[in-house]
C-alpha positions in Angstrom: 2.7 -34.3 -6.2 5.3 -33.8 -3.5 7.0 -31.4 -5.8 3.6 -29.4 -5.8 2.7 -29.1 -2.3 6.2 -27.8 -1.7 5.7 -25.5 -4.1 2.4 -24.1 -2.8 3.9 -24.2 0.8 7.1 -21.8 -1.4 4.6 -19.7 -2.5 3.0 -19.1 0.8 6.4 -18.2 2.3 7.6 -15.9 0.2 4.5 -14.0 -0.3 4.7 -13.8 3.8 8.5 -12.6 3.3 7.4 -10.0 0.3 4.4 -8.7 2.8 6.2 -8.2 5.9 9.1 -6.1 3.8 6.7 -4.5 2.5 5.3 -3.5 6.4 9.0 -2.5 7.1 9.3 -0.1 4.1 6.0 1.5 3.8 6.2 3.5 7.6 9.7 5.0 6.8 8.3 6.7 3.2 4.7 7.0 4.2 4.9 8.1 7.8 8.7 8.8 9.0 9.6 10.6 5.8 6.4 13.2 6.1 6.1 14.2 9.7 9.9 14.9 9.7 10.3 17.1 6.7 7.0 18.1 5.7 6.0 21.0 7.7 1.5 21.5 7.6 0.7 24.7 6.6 4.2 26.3 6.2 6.0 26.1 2.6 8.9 27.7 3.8 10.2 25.4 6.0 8.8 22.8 4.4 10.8 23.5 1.2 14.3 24.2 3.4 13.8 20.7 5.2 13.4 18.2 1.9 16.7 21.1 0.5 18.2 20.2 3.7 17.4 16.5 3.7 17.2 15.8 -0.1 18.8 12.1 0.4 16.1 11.6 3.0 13.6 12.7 0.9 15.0 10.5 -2.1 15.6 7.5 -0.2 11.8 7.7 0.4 11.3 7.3 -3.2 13.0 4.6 -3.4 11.5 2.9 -0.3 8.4 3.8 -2.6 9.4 2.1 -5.9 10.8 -1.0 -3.8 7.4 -1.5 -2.7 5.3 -0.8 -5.6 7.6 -3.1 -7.7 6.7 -5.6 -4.6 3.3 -5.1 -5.2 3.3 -6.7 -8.9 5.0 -9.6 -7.7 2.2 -10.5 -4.7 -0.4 -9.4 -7.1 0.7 -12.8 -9.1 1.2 -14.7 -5.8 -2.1 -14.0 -3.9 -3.8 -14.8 -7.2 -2.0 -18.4 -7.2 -3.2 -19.0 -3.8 -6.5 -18.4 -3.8 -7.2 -19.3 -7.3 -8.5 -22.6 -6.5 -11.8 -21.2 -4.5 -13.0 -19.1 -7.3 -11.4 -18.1 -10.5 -12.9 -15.0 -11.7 -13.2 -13.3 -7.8 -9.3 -14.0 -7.7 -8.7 -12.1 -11.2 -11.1 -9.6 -9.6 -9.3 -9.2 -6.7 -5.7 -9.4 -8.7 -7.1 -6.6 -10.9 -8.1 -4.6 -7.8 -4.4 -4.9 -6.4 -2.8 -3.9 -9.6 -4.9 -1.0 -10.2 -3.7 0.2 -6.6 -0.3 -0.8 -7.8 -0.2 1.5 -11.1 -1.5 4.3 -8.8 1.2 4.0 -6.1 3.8 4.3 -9.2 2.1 7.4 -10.9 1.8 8.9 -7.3 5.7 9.2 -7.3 6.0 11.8 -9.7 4.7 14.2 -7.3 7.5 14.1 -5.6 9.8 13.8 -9.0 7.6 17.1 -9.7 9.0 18.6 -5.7 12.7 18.4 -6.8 12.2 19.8 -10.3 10.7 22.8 -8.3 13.7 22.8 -6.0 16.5 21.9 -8.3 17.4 25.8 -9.1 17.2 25.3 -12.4 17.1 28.6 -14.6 14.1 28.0 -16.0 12.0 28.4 -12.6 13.5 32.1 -11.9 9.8 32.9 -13.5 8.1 32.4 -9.8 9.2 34.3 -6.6 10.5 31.8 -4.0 7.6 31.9 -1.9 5.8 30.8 -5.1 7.8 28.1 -5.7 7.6 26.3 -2.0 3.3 26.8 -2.1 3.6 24.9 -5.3 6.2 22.3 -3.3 3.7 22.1 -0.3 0.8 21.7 -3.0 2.3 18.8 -4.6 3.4 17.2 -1.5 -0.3 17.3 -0.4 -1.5 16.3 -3.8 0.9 13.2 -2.9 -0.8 12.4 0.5 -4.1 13.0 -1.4 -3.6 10.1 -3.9 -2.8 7.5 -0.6 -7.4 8.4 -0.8 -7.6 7.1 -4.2 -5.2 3.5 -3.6 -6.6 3.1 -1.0 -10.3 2.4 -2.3 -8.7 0.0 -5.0 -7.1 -1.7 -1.9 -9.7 -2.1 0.1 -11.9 -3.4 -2.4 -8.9 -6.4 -3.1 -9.4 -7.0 0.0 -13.2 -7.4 0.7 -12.8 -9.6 -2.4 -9.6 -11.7 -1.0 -11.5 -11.7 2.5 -14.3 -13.6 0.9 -11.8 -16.0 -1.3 -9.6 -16.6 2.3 -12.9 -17.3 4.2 -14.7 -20.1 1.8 -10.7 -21.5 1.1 -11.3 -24.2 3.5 -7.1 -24.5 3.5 -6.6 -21.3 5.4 -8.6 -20.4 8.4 -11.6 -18.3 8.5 -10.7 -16.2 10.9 -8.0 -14.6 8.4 -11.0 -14.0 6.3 -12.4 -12.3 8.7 -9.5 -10.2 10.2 -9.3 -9.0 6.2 -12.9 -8.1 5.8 -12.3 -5.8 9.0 -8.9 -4.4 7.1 -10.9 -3.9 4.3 -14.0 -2.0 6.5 -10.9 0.1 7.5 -10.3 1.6 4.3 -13.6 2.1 3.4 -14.1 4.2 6.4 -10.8 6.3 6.1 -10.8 7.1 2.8 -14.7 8.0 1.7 -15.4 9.5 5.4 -12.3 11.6 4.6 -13.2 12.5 1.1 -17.0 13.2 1.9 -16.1 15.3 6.0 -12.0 16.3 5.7 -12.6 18.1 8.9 -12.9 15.0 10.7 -9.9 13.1 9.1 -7.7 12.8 12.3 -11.1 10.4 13.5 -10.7 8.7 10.1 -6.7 8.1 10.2 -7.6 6.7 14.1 -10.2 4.2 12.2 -8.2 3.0 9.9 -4.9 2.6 12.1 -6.8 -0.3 12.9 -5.4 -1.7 9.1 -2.3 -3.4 10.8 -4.5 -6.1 12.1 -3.3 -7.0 8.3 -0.2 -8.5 9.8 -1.9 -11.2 11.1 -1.9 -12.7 7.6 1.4 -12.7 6.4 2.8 -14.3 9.9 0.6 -17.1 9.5 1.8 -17.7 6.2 5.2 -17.3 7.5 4.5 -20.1 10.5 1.9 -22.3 9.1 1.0 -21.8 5.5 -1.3 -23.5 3.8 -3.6 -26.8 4.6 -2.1 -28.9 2.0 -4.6 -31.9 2.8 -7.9 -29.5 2.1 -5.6 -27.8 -0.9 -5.8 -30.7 -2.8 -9.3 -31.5 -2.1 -10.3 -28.1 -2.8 -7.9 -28.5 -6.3 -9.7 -32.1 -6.4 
């Protein structure tokens, strides 16, 4: 039984350690990467930046694939953890995760699809270069577009994993409830932005509030989980 609690306490740290790299990787490829080579509105320059920058642009991909690959590994851990409160709500919200998961990989060949377009390759003397950077620009944005779509899947993992955290009774509530806010978050961000785009910047502002996330992880990190009500909750 020792054996087991330490395990459980193992598995609560390293998913803490797998979520907080993830936190460190996502703002350099989903933020950094994009508001220093991607240019709104102008193809041009958008184009000469990522030619300028290509191992930027690259190493953002693989910040990408790093954290995707991440992904599949918490998928398995969160669903350990909260397995115990409800079994099919915790393959619900494992499904949800990996779902958002698969997306996040497919997303990446729209960038794949950018260097194609800038690799010179004889083949793409068909389109005038201005043609060729609006088609760069269009699958950039088609790339910030599909953040909308795993982001619903997200969200809807974690209204699930709120509920599972909140009736645990081995973590504390108030995690639950910091996660069904998160969760709100997304909601909010990606449908109001689907359904009124001209108000996105309001939407972005709304779901900033997402990094209330962090909350989660760090108590993992510094406290774990309540073996006592674990095992009565196992029990």
């Amino acid at each position: 039984m020792t054996a087991y609690k330490s395990s459980i306490q193992m598995t609560a740290r390293i998913t803490a350690i797998l979520t907080l790299l993830i936190v460190v990787l996502a703002p350099f490829s989903m933020l950094y990467i994009p508001t220093t080579l991607i240019v709104p509105d102008d193809a041009a320059m958008t184009a000469n930046n990522i030619m300028a920058s290509q191992g930027l642009f690259r190493a953002g991909m693989v910040s990408d694939s790093i954290v995707f690959l991440i992904e599949i590994v918490l998928t398995v851990l969160l669903y350990v953890l909260v397995k115990p409160v409800d079994k099919t709500l915790s393959l619900a919200a494992a499904f949800s995760r990996l779902a958002m998961t698969v997306i996040q990989g497919i997303n990446l060949l729209n960038h794949f699809i950018v260097l194609l377009l800038l690799s010179g390759a004889s083949y793409l003397t068909v389109f005038a270069p201005d043609q060729l950077q609006a088609l760069v620009l269009l699958f950039l944005n088609a790339h910030e577009s599909v953040t909308l779509i795993w982001g619903l899947f997200f969200g809807l993992h974690l209204l699930i994993f709120s509920y599972l955290v909140y009736k645990s009774g081995y973590l504390p509530k108030f995690l639950g409830i910091i996660l069904f806010v998160v969760a709100l978050c997304y909601f909010i961000q990606d449908f109001g932005t689907m359904l009124l785009p001209q108000y996105k910047t309001l939407f972005i502002s709304i779901g900033s509030l997402a990094f209330l996330e962090i909350v989660f992880p760090l108590w993992f990190l510094v406290k774990g989980v309540n073996i006592e009500q674990w095992e009565k909750r196992i029990a």
